[in-house]
C-alpha positions in Angstrom: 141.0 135.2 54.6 139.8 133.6 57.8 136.6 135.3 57.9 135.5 135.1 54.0 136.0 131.4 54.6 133.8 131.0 57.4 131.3 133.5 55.7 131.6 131.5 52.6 131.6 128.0 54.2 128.5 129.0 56.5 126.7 130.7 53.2 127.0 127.5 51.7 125.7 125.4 54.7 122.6 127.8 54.8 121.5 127.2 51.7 121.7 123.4 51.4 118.3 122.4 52.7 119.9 118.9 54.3 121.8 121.7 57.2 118.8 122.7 58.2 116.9 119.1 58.3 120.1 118.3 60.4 119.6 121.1 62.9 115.8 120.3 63.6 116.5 116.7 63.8 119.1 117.3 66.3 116.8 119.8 68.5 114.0 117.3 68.0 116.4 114.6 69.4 117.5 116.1 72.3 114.0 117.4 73.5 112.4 113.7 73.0 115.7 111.9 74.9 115.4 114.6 77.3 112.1 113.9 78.4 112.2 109.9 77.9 114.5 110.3 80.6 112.7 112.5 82.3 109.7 110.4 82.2 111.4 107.1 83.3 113.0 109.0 86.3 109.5 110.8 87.1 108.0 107.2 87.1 111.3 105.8 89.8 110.6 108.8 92.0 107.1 108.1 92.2 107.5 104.6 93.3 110.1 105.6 95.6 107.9 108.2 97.6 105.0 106.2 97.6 107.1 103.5 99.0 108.3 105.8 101.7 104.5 107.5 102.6 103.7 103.4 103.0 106.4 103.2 105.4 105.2 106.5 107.2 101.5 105.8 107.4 102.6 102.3 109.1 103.7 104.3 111.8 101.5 106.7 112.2 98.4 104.6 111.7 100.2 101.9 114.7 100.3 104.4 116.9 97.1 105.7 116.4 95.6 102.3 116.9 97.7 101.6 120.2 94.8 101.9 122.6 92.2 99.8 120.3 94.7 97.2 120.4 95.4 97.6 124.2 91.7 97.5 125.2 90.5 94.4 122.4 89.4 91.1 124.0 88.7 89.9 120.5 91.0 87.1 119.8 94.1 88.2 117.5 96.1 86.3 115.0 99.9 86.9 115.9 100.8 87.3 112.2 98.6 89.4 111.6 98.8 91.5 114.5 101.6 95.0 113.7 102.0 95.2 117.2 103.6 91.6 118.0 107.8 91.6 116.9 107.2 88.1 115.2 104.4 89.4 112.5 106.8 92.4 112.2 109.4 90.7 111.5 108.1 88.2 109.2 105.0 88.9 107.7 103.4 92.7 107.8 106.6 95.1 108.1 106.5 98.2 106.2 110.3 99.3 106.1 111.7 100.2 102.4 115.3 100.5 101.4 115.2 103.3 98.5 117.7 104.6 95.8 116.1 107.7 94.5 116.9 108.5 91.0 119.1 111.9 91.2 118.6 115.1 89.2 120.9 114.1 86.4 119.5 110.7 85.8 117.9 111.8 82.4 121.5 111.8 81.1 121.7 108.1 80.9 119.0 105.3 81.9 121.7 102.8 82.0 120.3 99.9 83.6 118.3 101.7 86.2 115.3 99.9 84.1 116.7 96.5 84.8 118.5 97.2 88.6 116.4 97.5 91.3 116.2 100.6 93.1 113.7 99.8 96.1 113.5 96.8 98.8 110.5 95.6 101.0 112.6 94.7 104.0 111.4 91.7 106.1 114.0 89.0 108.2 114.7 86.5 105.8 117.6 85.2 104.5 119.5 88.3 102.6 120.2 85.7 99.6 116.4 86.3 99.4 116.7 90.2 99.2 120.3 91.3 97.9 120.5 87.9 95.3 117.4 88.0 93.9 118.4 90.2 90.6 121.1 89.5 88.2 122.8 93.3 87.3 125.7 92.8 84.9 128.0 95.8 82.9 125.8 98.2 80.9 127.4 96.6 77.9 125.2 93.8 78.2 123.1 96.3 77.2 124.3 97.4 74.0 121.2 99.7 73.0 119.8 100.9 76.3 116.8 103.1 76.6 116.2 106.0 74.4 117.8 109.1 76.4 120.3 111.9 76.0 123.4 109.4 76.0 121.8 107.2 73.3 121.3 110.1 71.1 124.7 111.3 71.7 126.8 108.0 71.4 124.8 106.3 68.4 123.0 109.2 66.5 125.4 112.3 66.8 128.5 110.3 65.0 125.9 109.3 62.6 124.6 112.9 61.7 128.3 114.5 61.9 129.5 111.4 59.5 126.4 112.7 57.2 127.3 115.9 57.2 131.3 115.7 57.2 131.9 113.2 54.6 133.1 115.6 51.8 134.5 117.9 53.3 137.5 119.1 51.2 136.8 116.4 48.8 134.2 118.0 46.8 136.8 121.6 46.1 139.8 118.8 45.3 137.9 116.2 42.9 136.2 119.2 40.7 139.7 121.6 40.5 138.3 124.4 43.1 141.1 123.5 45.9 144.1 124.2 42.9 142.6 127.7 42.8 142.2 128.1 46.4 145.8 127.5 46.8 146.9 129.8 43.9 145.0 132.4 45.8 147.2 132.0 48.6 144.5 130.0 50.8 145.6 127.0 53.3 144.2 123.7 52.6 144.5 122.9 56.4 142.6 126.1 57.2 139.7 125.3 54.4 139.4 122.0 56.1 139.2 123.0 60.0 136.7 125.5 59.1 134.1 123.2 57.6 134.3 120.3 59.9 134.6 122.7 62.4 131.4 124.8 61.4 129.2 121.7 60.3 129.7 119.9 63.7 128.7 123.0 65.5 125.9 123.2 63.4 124.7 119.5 65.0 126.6 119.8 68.2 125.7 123.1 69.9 121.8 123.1 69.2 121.6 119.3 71.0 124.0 120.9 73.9 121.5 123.9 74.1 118.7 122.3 74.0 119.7 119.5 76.6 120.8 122.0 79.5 118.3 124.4 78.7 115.6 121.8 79.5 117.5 120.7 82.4 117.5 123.8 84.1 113.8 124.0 83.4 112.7 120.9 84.2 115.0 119.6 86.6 115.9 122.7 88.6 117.6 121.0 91.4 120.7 120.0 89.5 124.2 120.8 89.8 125.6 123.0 87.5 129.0 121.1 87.7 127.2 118.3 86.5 126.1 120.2 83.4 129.3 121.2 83.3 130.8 117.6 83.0 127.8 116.6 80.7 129.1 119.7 78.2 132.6 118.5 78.7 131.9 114.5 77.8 129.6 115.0 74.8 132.1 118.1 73.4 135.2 115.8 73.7 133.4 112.5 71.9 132.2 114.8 69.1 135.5 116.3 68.9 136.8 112.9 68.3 134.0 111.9 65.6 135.2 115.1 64.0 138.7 114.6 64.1 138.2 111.4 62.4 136.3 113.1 59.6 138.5 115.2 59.1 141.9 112.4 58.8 139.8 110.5 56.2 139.0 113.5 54.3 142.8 114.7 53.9 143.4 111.2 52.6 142.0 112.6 49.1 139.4 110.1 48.9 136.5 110.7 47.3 133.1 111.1 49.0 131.7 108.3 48.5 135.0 106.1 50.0 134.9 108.6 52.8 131.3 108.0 53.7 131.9 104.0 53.7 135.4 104.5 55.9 133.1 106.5 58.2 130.0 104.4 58.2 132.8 101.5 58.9 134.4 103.5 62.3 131.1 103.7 63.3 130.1 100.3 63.5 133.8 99.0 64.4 133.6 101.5 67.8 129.9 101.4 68.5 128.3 98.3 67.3 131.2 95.4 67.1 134.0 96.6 69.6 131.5 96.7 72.7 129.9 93.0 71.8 133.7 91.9 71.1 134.6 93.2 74.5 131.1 92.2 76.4 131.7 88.4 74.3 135.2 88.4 75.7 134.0 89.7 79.3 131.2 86.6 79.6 133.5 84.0 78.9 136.9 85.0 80.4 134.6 84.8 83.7 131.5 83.2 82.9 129.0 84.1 85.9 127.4 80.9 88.3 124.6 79.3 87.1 121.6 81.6 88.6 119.6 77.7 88.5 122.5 76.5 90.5 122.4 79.2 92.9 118.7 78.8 94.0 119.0 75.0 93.9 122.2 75.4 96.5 119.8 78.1 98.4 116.6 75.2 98.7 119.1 72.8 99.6 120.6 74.6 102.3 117.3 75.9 103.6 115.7 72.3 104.0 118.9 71.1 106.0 118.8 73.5 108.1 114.9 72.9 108.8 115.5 69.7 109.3 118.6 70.0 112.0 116.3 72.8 114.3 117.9 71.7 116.8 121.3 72.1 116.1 120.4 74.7 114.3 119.1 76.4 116.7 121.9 75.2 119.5 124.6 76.8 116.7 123.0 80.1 116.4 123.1 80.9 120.5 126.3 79.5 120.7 127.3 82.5 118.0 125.5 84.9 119.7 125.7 83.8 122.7 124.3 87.5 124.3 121.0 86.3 122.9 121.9 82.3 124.9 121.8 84.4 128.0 118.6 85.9 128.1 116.7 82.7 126.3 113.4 81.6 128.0 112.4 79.2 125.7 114.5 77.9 123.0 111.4 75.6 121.3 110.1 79.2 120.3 108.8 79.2 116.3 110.0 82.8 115.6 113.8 82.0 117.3 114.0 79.3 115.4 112.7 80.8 112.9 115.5 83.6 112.6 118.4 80.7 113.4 117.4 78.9 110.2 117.7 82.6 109.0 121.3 82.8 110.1 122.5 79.1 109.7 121.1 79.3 106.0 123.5 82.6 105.0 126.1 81.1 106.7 126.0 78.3 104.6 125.9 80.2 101.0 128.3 83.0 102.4 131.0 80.8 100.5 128.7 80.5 96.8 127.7 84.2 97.4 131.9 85.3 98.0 132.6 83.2 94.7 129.4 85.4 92.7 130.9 88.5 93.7 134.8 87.9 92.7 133.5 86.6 89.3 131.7 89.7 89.0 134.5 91.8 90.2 136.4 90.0 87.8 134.6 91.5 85.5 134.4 95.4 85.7 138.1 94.6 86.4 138.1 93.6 83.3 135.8 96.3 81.8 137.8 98.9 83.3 140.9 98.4 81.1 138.9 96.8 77.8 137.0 100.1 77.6 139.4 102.1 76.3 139.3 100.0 72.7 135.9 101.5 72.3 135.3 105.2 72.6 131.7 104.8 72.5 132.0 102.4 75.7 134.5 104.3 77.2 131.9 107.4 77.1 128.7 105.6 77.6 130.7 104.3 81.1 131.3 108.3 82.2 127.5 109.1 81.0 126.3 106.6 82.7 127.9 107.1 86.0 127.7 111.0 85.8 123.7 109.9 85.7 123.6 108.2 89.4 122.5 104.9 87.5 126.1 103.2 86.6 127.1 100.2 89.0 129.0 102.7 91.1 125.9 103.9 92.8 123.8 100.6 92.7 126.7 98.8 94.4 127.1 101.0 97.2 123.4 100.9 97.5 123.1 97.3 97.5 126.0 97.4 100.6 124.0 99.4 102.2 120.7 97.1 101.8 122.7 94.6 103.2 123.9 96.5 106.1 120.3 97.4 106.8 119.1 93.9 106.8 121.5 92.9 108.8 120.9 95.8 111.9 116.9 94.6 111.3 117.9 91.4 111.8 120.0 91.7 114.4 116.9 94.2 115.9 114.2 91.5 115.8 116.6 88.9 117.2 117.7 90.9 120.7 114.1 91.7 120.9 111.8 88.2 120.3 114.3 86.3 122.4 113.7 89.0 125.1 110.0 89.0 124.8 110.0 85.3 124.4 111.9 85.4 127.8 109.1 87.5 129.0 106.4 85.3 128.1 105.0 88.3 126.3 104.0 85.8 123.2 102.2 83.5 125.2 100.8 85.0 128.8 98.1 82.9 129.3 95.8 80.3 127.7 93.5 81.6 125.2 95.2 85.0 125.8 96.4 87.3 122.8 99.8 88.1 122.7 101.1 91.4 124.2 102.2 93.8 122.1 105.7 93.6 122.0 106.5 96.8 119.7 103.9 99.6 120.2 106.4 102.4 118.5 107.3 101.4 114.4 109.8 104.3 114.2 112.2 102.5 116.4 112.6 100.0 113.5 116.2 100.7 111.7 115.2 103.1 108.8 117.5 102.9 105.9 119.6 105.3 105.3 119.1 106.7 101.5 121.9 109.4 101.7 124.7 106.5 101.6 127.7 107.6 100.3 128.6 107.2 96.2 132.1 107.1 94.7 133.0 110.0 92.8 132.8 109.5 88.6 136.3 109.3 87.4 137.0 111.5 84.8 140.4 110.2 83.4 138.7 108.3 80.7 138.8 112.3 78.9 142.4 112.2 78.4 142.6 109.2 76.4 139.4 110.7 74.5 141.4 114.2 73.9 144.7 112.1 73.1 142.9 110.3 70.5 141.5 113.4 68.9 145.2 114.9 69.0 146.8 112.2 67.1 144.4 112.2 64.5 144.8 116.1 64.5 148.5 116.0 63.9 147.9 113.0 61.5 145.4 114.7 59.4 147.5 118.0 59.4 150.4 115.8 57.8 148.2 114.0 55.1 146.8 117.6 54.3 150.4 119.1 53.6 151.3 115.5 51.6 147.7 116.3 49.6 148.4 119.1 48.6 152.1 119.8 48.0 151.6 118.3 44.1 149.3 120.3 43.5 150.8 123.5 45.2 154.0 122.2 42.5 151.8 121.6 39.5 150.2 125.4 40.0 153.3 126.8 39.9 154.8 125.0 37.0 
């Protein structure tokens, strides 16, 4: 019985012109998501080597240079010179801090468009290189880019909805399911057969399609990610199509099916995450970014004002440097304490910005699980390398390399100031205080990444079972009266 079904079920599929519309549309999906990703992750890498070959051709190119620079008598602007600490420090550095895109980053843009994933480095106040974007959840972005996760979370429901809606319905509302049951057949077993068989006919061609170009295009990947990617979109179509199925053993007909459907869809992937994202903004409304530069301009002009003090408070908190200071009047250790005093002072504004954001994924974390479309487009987006996950323990590790930069420059332009290396003689150019660029602190891009949690499947497949068992019981309730009727 099992097999004249699906032989009958798929016979009927094939020759229904709209199956095989549905197929190519779903190939044709997943081959143009595919390679918008692909594209916009070509494009990051990109930047990010050439960023990198700058930084390495600084170096190379300064130490080819050394013994022009050595033997010039022509008269040289500090700033402008790569060999004196203050122009390095301030004005000409090349020194990047990167986040390459990763192999899997076609999966989900996320907000890799909006983040930024590369820094210019220079010593200057971090509030200047670390503050100077606004990155928020990826619900903020309810639409996104165009890539594999867009098509899977918005489009796939859509097609499976389109092809799922009368499933059942059609046999009971023009007397074919009465027969079916006089013949012995299962109403339960009619219906898992065609939701079954018409989501794999949407399903597995986007799934084959997707990896296929993967391992093509992107050979470097992981197969566990694959795996996981598999894994996610299998269980959020599983769902889809165990809600087809429940409001088909209602015994609705088609056309109330398809508007129940079309309903769900909108209710979990349209109004739930701007409910949720709505809810998010104003339970913890983030500072004023106009606020936050005003506070930064504020800040920054008292301290210019009070060099002095300013200056006096910065050796007194490191007072290593105090010890070795030949001139404290010097523009570039001044300079670097108006640095210091200035992220001292917003350190309190910058602590309140990140608990209100914290607040918020705390918040997203739990609120998630009302939407099945956010709570999948979180995994995607994380399994990608461009959820918040990554960028934040990027941006940690920006600020850590600022800070050993600026912690470099500071040891070293008191110490040549001490020297009088900035000022030997009258009319003299500077001597070059830094003849070898690859002593600078290099960022270090292989920083470490949480793992992607994948607990979020459980409520996916707990979901899909209750609707299981519930549709299972609405079946038997559908048909027992008519089972009774045959018989009479």
């Amino acid at each position: 019985m099992k097999r004249l079904l699906i032989s009958t079920e798929f016979k009927h599929l094939c020759r229904e012109k709209v199956t095989f519309i549905i197929v190519i549309f779903s190939v044709v999906l997943a081959v143009l998501a595919f390679f918008n990703g692909h594209l916009f992750s070509e494009t990051q890498s990109k930047v990010v080597k050439t960023a990198l070959q700058s930084q390495q051709d600084s170096i190379t190119t300064a130490a080819t240079q050394l013994p022009e620079r050595l033997s010039t008598t022509e008269p040289v602007n500090w700033w402008q010179d790569r060999y004196d600490l203050r122009a390095q420090a301030f004005y000409v550095m090349v020194n990047y801090a990167t986040k390459p895109p990763l192999a899997q980053s076609p999966i989900a843009i996320g907000q890799a468009d909006v983040l930024p994933y590369y820094f210019r480095m220079l010593v200057q106040e971090k509030q200047q290189v670390v503050q100077q974007y606004d990155y928020v959840h990826p619900l903020n972005l309810l639409l996104g880019q165009f890539d594999l996760s867009f098509v899977l979370i918005y489009l796939l429901p859509l097609l499976i909805i389109g092809i799922c809606f009368n499933a059942l319905s059609n046999e009971q509302h023009n007397g074919q399911l009465r027969l079916f049951l006089l013949q012995g057949g299962s109403a339960s077993q009619l219906l898992t057969i065609q939701i079954l068989l018409r989501g794999a006919i949407i399903l597995i061609p986007f799934l084959l399609i997707s990896n296929l170009l993967f391992v093509l295009v992107r050979p470097h990947i992981d197969p566990a990610v694959l795996l996981s990617f598999t894994i996610i979109a299998l269980l959020y179509c599983c769902f889809w199509l165990a809600l087809c199925a429940w409001v088909n053993s209602r015994g609705k007909s088609a056309a109330t099916n398809a508007a129940i459907l079309v309903t769900c869809w909108l209710s979990f992937v349209v109004v739930l995450p701007a409910l949720i994202n709505t809810f998010i903004t104003h339970a913890n409304p983030t500072p004023s970014r106009m606020q936050y530069l005003d506070s930064f301009r504020a800040h920054t002009d008292e301290a210019k004002k009070a060099a002095e003090k300013t200056l006096a408070q910065f050796f007194q908190d490191h007072p290593e440097l105090a010890n070795a200071n030949g001139s404290g009047s010097d523009f570039a250790t001044k300079k670097i304490a108006t640095i210091s005093a200035v992220e001292q002072a917003m350190q309190e504004l910058d602590v309140q910005y990140h608990q209100i954001q914290q607040a918020q994924l705390d918040k997203v974390m739990w609120l998630k699980y009302l939407s099945v479309a956010t709570l999948t487009h979180s995994m995607l987006v994380e399994l990608s390398g461009n959820g918040l996950s990554r960028h934040t323990a990027f941006m940690s590790q920006v600020q850590m390399h600022h800070q050993a930069l600026q912690s470099f420059f500071a040891k070293e332009i008191v110490k040549a100031n001490q020297n009088g290396d900035f000022s030997p003689c009258k009319g003299c150019n500077a001597r070059p205080t830094i003849t070898d660029l690859s002593t600078l602190p290099q960022f270090d891009k292989h920083f470490s990444t949480p793992n992607v949690s994948f607990t979020p499947l459980f409520w996916l497949i707990l979901l899909s079972m209750l609707l299981i068992y519930s549709t299972f019981k609405n079946v038997c309730t559908l048909t027992r009266p008519q089972a009774e009727g045959a018989v009479i």
